[in-house]
VOPAGU-2260 file (C-alpha; in pm, 1 decimal, decimal comma):
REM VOPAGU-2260
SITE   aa  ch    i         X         Y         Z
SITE  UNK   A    0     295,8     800,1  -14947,5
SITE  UNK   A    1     204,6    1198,6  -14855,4
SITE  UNK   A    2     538,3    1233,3  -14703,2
SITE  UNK   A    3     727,7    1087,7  -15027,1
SITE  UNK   A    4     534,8    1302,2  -15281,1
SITE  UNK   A    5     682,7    1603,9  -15374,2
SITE  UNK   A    6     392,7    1799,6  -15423,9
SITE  UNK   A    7     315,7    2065,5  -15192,0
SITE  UNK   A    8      -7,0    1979,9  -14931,6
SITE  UNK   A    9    -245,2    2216,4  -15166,0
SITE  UNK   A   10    -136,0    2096,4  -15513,2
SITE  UNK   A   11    -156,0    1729,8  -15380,5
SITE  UNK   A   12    -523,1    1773,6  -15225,1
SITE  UNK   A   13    -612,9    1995,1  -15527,0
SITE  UNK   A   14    -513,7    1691,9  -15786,5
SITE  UNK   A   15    -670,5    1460,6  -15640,8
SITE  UNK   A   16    -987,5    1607,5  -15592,2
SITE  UNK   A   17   -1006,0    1684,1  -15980,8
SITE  UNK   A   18    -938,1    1339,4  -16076,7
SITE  UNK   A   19   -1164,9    1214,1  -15850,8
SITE  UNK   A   20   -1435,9    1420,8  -15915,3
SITE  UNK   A   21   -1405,7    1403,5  -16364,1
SITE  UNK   A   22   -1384,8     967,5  -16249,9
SITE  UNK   A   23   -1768,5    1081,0  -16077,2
SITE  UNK   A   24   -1893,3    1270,4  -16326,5
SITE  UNK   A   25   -1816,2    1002,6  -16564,5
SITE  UNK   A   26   -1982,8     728,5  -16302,1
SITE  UNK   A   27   -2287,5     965,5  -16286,6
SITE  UNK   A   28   -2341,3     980,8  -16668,6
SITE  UNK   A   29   -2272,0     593,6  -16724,7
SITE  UNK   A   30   -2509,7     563,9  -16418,6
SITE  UNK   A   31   -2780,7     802,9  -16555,2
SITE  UNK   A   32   -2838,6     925,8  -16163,0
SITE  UNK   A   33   -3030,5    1213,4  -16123,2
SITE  UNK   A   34   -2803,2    1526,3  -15991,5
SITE  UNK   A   35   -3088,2    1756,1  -15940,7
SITE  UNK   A   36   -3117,5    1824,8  -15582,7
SITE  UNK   A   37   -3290,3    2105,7  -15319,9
SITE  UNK   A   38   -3092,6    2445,5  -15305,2
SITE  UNK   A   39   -3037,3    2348,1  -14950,5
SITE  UNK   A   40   -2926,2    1965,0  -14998,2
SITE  UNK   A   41   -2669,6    2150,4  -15264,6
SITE  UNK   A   42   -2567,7    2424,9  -15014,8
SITE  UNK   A   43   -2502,3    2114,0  -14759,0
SITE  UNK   A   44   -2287,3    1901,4  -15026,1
SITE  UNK   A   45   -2057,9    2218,5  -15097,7
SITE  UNK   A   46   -2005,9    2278,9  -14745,5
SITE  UNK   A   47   -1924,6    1941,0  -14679,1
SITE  UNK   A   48   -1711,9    1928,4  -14999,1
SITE  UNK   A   49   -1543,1    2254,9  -14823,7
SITE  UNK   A   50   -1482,7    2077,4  -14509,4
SITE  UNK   A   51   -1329,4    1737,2  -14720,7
SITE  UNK   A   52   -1091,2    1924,6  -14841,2
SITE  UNK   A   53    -978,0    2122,0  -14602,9
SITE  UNK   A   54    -947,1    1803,0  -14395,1
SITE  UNK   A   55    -709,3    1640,6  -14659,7
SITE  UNK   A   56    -553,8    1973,6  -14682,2
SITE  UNK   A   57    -487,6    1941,6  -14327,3
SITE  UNK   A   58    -417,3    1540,9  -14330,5
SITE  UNK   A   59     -87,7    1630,8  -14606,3
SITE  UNK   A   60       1,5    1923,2  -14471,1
SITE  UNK   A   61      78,5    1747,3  -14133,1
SITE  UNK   A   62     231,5    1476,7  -14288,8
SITE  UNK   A   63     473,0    1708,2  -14460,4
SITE  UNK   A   64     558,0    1922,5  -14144,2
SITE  UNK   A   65     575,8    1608,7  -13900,4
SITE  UNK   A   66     589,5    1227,0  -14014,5
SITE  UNK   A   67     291,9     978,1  -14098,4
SITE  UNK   A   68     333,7     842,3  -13749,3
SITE  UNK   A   69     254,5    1149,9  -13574,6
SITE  UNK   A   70     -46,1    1236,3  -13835,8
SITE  UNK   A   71    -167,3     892,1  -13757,4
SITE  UNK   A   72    -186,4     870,9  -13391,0
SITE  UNK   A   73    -349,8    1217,2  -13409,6
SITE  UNK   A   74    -601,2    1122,3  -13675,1
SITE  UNK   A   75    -748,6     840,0  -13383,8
SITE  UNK   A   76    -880,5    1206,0  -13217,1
SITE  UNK   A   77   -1176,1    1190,7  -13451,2
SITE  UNK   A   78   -1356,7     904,9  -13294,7
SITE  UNK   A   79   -1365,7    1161,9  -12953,5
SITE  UNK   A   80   -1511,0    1433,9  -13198,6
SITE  UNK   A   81   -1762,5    1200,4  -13362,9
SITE  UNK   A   82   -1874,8    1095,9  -13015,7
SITE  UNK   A   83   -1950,7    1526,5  -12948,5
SITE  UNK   A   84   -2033,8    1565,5  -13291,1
SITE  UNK   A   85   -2292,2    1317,5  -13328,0
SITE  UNK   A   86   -2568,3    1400,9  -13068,4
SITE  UNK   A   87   -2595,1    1752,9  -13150,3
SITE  UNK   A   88   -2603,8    1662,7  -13533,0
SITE  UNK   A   89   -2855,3    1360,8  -13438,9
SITE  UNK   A   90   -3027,1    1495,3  -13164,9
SITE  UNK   A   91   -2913,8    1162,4  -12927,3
SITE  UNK   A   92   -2757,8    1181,5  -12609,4
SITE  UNK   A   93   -2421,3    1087,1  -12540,5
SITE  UNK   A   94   -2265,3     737,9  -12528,2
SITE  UNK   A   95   -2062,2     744,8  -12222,3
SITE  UNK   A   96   -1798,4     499,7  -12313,0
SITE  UNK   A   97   -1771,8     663,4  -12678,8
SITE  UNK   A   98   -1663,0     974,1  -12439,2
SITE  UNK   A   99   -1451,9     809,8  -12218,7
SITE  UNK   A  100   -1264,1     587,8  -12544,3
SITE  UNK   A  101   -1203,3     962,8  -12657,1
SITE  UNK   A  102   -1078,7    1094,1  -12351,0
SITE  UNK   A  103    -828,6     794,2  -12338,3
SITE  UNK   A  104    -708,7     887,6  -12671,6
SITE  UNK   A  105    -669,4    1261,4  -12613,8
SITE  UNK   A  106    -454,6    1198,5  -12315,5
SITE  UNK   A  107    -283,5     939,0  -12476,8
SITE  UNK   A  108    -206,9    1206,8  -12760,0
SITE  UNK   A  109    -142,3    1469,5  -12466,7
SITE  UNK   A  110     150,3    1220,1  -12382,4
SITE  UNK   A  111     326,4    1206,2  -12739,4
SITE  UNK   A  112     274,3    1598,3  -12749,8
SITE  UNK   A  113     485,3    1610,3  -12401,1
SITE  UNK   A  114     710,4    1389,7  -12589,3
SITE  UNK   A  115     726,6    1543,2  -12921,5
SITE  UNK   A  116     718,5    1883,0  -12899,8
SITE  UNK   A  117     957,6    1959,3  -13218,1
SITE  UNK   A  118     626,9    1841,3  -13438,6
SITE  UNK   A  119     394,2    2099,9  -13226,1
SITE  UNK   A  120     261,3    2197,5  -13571,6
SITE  UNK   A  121     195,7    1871,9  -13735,4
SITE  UNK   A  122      -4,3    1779,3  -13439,2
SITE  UNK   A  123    -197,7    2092,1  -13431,5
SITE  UNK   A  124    -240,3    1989,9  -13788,5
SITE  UNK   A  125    -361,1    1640,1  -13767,2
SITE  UNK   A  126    -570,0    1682,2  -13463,8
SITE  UNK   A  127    -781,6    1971,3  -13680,9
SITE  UNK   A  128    -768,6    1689,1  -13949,7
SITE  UNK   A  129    -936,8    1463,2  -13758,1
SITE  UNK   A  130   -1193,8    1716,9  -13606,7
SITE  UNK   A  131   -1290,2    1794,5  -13985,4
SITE  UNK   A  132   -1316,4    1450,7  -14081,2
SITE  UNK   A  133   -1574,2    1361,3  -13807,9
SITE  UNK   A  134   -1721,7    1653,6  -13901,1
SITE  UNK   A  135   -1745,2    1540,8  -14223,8
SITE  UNK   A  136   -1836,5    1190,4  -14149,7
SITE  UNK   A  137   -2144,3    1312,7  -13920,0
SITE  UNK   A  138   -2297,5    1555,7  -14233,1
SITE  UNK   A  139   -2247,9    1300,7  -14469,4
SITE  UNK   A  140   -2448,0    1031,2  -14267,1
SITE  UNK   A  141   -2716,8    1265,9  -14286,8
SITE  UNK   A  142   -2711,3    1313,4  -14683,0
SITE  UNK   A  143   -2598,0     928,4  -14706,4
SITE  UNK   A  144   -2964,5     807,1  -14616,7
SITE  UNK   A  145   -3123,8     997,8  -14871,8
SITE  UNK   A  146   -2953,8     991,3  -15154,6
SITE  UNK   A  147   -2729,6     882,4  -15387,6
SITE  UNK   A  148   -2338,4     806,4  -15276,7
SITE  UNK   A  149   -2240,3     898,8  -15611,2
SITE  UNK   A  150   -2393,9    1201,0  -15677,5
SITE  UNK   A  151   -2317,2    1347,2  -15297,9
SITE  UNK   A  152   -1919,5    1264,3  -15408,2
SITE  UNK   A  153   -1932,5    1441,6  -15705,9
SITE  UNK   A  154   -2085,1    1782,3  -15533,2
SITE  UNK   A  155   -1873,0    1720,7  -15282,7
SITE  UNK   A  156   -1540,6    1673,0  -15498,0
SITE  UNK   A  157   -1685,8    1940,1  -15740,4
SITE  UNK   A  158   -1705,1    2204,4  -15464,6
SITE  UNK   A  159   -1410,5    2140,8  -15283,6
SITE  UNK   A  160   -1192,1    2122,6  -15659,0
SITE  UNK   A  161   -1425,1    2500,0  -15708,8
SITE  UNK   A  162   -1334,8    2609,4  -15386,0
SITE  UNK   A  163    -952,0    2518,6  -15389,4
SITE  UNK   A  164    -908,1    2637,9  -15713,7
SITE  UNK   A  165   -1014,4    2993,2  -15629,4
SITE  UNK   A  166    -825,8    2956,4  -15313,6
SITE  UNK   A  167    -490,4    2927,2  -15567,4
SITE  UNK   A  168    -606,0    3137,4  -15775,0
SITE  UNK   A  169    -583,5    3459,3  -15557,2
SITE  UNK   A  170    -220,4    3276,6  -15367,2
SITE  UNK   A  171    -117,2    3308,1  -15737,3
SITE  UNK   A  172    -262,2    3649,9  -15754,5
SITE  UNK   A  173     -73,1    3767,2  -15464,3
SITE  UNK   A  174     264,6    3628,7  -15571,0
SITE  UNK   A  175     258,4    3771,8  -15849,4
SITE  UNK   A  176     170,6    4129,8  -15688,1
């Protein structure tokens, strides 16, 4: 579907991120949740939100520039990142085989990059995608245990919406100039 839209990567991630997050605002207020959280639980959920979005920006931009089967097969990276990511986020030691499944994965990958070198970029795309989704995945684990699902998507969405839009605001800026 992100190769078929006609949106540019930015616009598309941007969009959806605002309807998202006004539909979780809305589920928060029906919900009555409480939003109020630490400074440093909120610094966390806009740094994750930061990293969501940059990871969707990343996900549609590497559709665009390669195809969806490219983006795909480099997208099944993450579970190698998530097996790096996760010990030094939960202070756990490594689980071999969640290594060695990664390994297989990245050399498989190495093999379609031998073979399809005319998508270099959408690889180098997808493959960051994929890093900043397990990246994602491992700081949200952490937040998911302690509180609400709803109210960690909203900062999240919020943020990355904030961040985005300031992001296009100074692109606009500069075309303009």
């Amino acid at each position: 579907l992100g190769k078929l839209i006609s949106l540019e990567a930015l616009d598309l991630v941007w969009y959806r991120m605002l309807f998202a997050s006004v539909i979780m605002t809305f589920v928060v207020l029906f919900n009555k949740e409480k939003i109020k959280v630490p400074f440093n639980v909120l610094i966390g959920f806009i740094v994750s939100g930061i990293i969501i979005a940059a990871h969707w920006l990343t996900f549609y931009q590497a559709i665009k520039v390669s195809n969806v089967s490219i983006t795909l097969a480099c997208l099944s990276t993450g579970a190698f990142f998530a097996s790096i990511l996760e010990p030094i986020f939960y202070k756990r030691r490594v689980i071999w085989y969640e290594l060695l499944f990664g390994i297989i994965v990245v050399v498989g990958l190495g093999i379609i990059f031998n073979v399809e070198t005319k998508f270099k970029t959408g690889i180098y795309l997808a493959v960051t995608s994929a890093f900043l989704s397990a990246l994602f995945s491992v700081i949200n684990g952490k937040y998911a245990k302690e509180y609400d699902p709803n109210v960690i998507s909203l900062y999240e969405l919020s943020s990355g919406v904030f961040f985005l839009s300031i992001y296009l605001y100074f692109i606009f800026i500069f075309i303009i100039i």
